[in-house]
N, C-alpha and C positions, 0 to 999 in steps of 0.2 A: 504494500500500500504506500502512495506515496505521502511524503512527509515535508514540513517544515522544518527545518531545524534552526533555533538561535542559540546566539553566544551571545555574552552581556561581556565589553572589555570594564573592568573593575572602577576604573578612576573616573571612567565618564557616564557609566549607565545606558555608553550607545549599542542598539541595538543593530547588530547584523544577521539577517535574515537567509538561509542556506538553502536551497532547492534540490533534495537527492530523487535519484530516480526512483519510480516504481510502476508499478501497474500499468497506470492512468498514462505511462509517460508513452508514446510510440516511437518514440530512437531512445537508444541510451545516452542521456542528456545530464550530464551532473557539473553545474555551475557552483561552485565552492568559493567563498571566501571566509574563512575561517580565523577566529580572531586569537593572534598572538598573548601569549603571555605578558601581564601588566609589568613583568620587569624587563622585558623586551623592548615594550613598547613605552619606555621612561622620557620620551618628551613631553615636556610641560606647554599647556595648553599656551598659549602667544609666542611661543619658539617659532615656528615657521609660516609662510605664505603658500599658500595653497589654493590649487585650480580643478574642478572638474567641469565636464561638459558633456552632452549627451547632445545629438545630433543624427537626427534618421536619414536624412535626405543629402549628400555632398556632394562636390567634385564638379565635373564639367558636363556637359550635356549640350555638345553641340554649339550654338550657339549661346545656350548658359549657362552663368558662373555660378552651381548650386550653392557654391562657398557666400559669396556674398548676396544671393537673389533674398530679398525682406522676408518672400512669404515661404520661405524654406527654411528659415532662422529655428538654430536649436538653441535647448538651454544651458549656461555656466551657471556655476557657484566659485566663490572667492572671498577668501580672507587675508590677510584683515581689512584690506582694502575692495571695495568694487571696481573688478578690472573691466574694461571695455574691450571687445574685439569683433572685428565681424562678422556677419554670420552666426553669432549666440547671442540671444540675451538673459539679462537678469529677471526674477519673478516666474511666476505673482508673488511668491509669499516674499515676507518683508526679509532685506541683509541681517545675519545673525551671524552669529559663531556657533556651534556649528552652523554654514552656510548651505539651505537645499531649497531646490527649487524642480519642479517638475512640468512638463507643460507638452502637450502631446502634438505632432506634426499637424497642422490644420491642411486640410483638401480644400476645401472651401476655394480659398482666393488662387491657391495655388496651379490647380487642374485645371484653369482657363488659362494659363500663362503660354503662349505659343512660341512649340520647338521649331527652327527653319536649320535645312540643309538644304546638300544637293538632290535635287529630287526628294525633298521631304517639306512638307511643311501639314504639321498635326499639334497638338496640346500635352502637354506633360501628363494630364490625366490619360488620354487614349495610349500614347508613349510607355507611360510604367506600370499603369492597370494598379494603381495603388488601393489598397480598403484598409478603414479607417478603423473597423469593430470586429472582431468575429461573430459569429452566428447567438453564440451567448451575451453579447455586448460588450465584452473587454475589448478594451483598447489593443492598437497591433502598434500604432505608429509613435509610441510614449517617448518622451525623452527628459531624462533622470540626470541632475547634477549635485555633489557634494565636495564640500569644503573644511575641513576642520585643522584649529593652528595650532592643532598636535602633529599636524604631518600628515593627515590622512589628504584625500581626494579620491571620488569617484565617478566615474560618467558612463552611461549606459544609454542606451534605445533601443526598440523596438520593441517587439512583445515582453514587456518587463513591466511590474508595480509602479506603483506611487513612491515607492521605497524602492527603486530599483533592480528588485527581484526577477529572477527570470520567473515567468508565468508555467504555472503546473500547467499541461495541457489538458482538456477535458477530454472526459471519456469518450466523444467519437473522433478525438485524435486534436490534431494541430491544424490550426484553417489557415488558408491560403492569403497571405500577405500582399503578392503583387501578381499580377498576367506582366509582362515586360514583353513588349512586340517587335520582336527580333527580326523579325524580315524592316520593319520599319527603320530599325536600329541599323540594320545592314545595306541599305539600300543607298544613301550616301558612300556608304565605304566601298560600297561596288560601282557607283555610277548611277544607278535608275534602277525598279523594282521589276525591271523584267529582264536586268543583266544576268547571266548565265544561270545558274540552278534557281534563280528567285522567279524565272519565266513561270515555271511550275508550281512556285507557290503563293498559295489562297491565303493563306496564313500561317505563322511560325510564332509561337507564345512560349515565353519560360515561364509555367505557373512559380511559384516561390511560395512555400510555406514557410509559416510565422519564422520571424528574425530576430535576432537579439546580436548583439554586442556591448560586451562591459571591461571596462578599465579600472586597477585598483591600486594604489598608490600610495603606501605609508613609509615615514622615517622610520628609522629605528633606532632609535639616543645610542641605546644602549652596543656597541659594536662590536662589545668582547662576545656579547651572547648573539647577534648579526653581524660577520666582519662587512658586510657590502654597505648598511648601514640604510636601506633600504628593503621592503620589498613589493616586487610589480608582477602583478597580477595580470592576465590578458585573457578573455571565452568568447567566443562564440556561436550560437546556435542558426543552423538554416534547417527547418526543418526535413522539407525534401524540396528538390529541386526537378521539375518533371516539363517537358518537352512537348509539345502539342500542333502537330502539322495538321493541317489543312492543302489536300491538291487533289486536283485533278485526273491524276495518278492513284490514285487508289481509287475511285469509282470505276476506272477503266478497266478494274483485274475483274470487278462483275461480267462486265461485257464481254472480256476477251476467254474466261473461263464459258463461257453459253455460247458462246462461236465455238469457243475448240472441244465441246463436248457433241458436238452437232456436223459430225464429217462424216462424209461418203464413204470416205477411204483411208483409213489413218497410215500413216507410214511409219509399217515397227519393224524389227527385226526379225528377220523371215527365220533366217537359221535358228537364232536363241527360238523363235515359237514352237517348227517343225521337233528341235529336240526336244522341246517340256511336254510335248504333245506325246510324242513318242515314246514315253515314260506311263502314259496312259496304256494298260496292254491291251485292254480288249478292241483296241483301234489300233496298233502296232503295225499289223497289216497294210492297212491305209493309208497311216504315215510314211512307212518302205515307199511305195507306188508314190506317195507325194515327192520325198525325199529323191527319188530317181528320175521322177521329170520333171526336176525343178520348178513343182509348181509354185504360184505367187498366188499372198492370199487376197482376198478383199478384205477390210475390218472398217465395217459401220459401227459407232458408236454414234449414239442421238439418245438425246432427255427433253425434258418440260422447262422450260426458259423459267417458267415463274419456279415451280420448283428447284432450280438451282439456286435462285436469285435468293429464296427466301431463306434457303439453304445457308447460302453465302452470308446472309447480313441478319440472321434471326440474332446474333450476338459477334461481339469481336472473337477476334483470334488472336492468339496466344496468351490469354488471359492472367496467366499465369507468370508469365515471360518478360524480359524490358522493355520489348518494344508490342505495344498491344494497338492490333490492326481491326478498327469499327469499320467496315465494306460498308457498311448502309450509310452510316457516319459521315463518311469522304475522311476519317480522320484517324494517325498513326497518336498513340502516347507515349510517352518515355522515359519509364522513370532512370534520370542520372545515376543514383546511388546502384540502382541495379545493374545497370551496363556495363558503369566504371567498377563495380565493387573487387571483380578479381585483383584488381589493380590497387586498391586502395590497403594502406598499412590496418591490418584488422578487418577487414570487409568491409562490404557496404554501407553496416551500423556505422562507422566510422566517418561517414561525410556529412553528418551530424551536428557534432563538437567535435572532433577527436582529429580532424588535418591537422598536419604540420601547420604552420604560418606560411601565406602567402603559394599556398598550394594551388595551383592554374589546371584545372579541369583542362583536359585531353590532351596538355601538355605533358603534366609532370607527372598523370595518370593516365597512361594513352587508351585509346580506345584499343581491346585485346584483338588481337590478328585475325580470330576466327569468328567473330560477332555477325557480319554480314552475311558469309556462306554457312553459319547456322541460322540467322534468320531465314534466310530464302528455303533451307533445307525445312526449317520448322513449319511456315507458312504452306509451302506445298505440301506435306503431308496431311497440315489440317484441314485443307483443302479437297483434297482428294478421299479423306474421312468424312465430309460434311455431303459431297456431292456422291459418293460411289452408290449409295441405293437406289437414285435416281437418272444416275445413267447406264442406259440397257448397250448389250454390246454383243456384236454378232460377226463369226470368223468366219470364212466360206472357203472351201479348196475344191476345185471342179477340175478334172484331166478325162482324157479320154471321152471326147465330145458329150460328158453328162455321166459316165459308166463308172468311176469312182468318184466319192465325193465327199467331203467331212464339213459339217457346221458347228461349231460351237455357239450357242448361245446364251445369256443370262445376264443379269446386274454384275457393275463392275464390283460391287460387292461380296456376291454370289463365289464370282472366281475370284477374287482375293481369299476369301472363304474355303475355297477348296472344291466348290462346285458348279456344277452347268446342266445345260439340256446339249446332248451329244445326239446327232444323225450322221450316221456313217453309207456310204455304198461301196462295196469293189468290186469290179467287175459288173457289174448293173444288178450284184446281189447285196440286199441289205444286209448292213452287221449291226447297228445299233441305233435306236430310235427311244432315249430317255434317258431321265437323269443319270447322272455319273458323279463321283466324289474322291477325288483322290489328290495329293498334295501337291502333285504338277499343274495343276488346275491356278493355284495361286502362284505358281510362278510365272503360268499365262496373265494373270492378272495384273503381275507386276510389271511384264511383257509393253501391257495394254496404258501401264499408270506413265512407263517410259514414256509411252508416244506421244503422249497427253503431255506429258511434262517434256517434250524434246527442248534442246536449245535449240532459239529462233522460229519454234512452233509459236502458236498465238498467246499460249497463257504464260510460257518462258520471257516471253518478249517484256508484257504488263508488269511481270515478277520485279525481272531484274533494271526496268527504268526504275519503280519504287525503290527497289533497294539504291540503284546508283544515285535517285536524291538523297537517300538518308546518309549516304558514303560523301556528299557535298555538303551537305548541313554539318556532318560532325567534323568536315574539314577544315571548313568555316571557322569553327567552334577552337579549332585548334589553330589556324593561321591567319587570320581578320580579327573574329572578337573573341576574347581570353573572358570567362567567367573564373573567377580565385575566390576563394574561399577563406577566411578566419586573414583577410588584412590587417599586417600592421608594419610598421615604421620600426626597424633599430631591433627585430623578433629575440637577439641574444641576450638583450639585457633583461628580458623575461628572469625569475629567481623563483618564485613564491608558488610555480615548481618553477623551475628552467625547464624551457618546452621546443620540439624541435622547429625546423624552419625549412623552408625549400628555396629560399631567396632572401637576402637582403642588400642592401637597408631597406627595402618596400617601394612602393608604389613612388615612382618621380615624381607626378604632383606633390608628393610632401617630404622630398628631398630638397638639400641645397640648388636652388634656380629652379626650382618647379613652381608651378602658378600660386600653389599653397604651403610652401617652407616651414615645414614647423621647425619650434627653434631647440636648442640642447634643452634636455629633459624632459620635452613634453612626449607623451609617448601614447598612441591611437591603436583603435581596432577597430575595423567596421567587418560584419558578419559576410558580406558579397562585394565585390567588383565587377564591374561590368569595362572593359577596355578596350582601345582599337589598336591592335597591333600595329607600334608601328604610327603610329596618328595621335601619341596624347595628347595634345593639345585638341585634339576633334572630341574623346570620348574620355572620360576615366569618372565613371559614378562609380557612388560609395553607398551600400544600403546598411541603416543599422549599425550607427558609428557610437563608440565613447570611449573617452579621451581622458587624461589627466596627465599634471604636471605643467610648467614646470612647478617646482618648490624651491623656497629659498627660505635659509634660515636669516632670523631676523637679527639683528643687532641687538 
């Protein structure tokens, strides 16, 4: 069951509030900040200056500067003084020591605010698909700042308390923070919305479920029992991160499966059929005579257009699987943690909270080598599981002007199965008129699933375009725009654990000469990054940012 857990630090009575996982939770999600020993923590309250800040929304966006845009403004706290900086302000509640202030991303003025590129021109609400509450009414877009002049600061947003707690998820899970419209997002970085793979798409959305990031920042007087004299803290949570195509290309696999189930004449493998056949004895005979004058068969297959269709799209395919195909839909999902998870330290659970720092999806976790020629493998099978009862299938072998003759007939199921209606002639004497059952039978039917499935037949062709978009979208994803995970600035000076990292010092926006410089000691986490390869000064958002430091002791 999940839990609250508080610590009470001794000299101040302040309360720190601990979120472990349980039940309720759906990733394993354990945001810790756990309070030091009071002789640890022996700085005397007006000993230092201190900063927190909590901030949902940052960075660059095209043509705006999330850093300084008014109606993106998150919240600081500070002591002893009220600092001023852009992009956060102070309040509501009144400056104190402890200094906290909370105050939650407003949509309102924001979502009319219009994005311009090349080939784009839309509004930051249709752009990032932001919501403001989940389904139970808590807040998603919150932003948490504290300040106290014992040395603490902490800054947090997104789905986080009043108190800047990461939020227990409710029982049917964690709701969905942003849609982010990534063909829109791409469409300047390519030229125009119908440059190469974006021809084919209707739509490209990264759902985002709930976000959080939190920063935590205390001295520690006391150095014999901390030598660093410090410790920093850094979490973030994305809940899951899920992919959503929309094209044209997947309604075509209905069409093109109901064309190639509906042939006069399929073209299979004569030899592999004549041998599975021949494995049948009470037709043995038959086959010889076939076998020796090379005869060639006919193989009709033909079904009910509506029955396949409805076949096709009474539910998605691979349900189970990463990539989950709605045929009636027009629409592919995705979940990331699943695709990427071989890839990720721990699996899947892992993409979570649990990245390194500054870990770049399909970068630093590439997409695994055999992801697409198992999709296309999985999709055709289920494929051919959905439609085989309803396509009938008939093999004919005629020599000797009508005098020998073999049909096989039945559901491509039937012979998957193992079975058929078998009529035999030789010689212009019949040998067998009814059913037959024997394990050759389904090797015929595999025969039959080939031909159905050839490369460059009609339903191979509809396969493998979808699959080649999904093989350009995740390319994209890895050479255009970079999504990273658990952002931060300087990742090594983490202590309070030290945690690993895949890159530093972070993101150039908030490096020396980047548009937003943060200065020595202040030190950031935002839960997602959104980037243009190659382009930051075009893209570099930040979702789910907080912040603390710097600190200075006082005189």
């Amino acid at each position: 069951m999940s839990e609250e857990v508080e610590s009470v630090v001794p000299s101040k009575g302040m309360s720190r509030r601990t979120v472990v996982t349980g039940a309720l939770w759906t990733v394993p999600a354990v945001m810790v900040a756990t309070a030091a020993p009071a002789y640890a923590l022996s700085c005397a309250p007006g000993r230092w200056s201190a900063i927190g800040r909590g901030k949902m929304l940052s960075g660059g966006l095209f043509n705006l500067n999330l850093d300084t845009l008014v109606s993106a403004n998150g919240v600081i706290a500070s002591v002893p003084n009220q600092v001023t900086e852009t992009g956060v302000i102070h309040g509501p509640n009144a400056e104190a020591d402890p200094d906290i202030h909370d105050n939650p991303l407003s949509l309102t003025a924001l979502g009319a605010v219009t994005v311009t590129a090349t080939g784009l021109t839309t509004t930051v609400s249709q752009l990032l698909g932001l919501i403001a509450s989940a389904p139970d009414g808590t807040g998603l877009l919150n932003q948490y700042s504290y300040a106290e002049s014992i040395g603490l600061s902490r800054g947090a947003s997104g789905y986080v308390t009043d108190n800047g707690t990461i939020r227990v998820a409710p029982g049917g899970g964690y709701p969905k923070v942003a849609s982010l419209n990534l063909k829109q997002f791409l469409t300047p970085l390519l030229g125009s919305a119908t440059t190469g793979f974006l021809a084919n798409v209707t739509d490209l959305t990264l759902d985002v479920g709930a976000v959080a990031g939190r920063a935590i920042l205390e001295q520690m007087c006391n150095t014999v029992v901390t030598p660093d004299g410090y410790h920093l803290t850094r979490e973030y949570l994305v809940a899951y991160l899920r992919l959503l195509l929309t094209s044209p290309l997947i309604g075509n696999i209905v069409t093109a499966v109901a064309s190639g189930v509906n042939v006069a004449d399929l073209n299979v493998d004569t030899d592999a059929l004549l041998d599975a056949l021949g494995e049948i004895p009470v037709i043995g005979d038959v086959v010889a005579a076939l076998v020796a004058a090379a005869a060639q068969p006919t193989v009709k297959v033909s079904a009910n257009v509506g029955q396949i269709t409805t076949a096709l799209t009474s539910s998605p395919l691979g349900s189970s699987t990463a990539i989950v195909t709605d045929l009636g839909g027009g629409t592919v999902t995705i979940d990331v943690a699943s695709l990427l998870g071989s890839a990720f330290p721990g699996g899947s659970s892992s993409m979570a909270n649990s990245l390194p720092a500054n870990s770049i999806l399909f970068v630093d976790y590439a997409l695994p080598t055999d992801t697409l020629s198992n999709q296309l493998a999985q999709i055709q099978n289920e494929i051919i599981t959905r439609i085989a009862s309803h396509v009938s299938v008939e093999i004919s072998f005629s020599i000797l002007f009508g005098a020998t003759t073999l049909k096989v007939a039945g559901t491509l199921a039937d012979l998957l199965n193992g079975t058929a209606t078998i009529t035999a002639t030789l010689a212009g004497l019949p040998v067998i008129n009814g059913p037959v059952t024997n394990a050759a039978l389904a090797t015929v039917g595999n025969i039959i699933k080939g031909g159905l499935l050839a490369t460059g037949g009609v339903i191979n062709v509809a396969l493998v375009a979808l699959n080649e978009l999904l093989a350009s979208i995740f390319d994209a994803l890895k050479n255009i725009l970079n999504i990273t995970l658990n952002v931060q600035n300087l990742p090594e000076e983490n202590n309070n654990p030290q945690t690993p990292y895949n890159h530093t010092p972070g993101p150039a926006r908030w490096n020396a000469g980047g548009a937003q410089a943060l200065p020595a000691g202040r030190y950031d986490v935002a839960a997602l990054g959104l980037t243009a390869v190659g382009a930051l000064n075009v893209l570099d958002l930040f979702l789910a940012r907080g912040s603390v430091g710097p600190h200075a002791e006082q005189a």
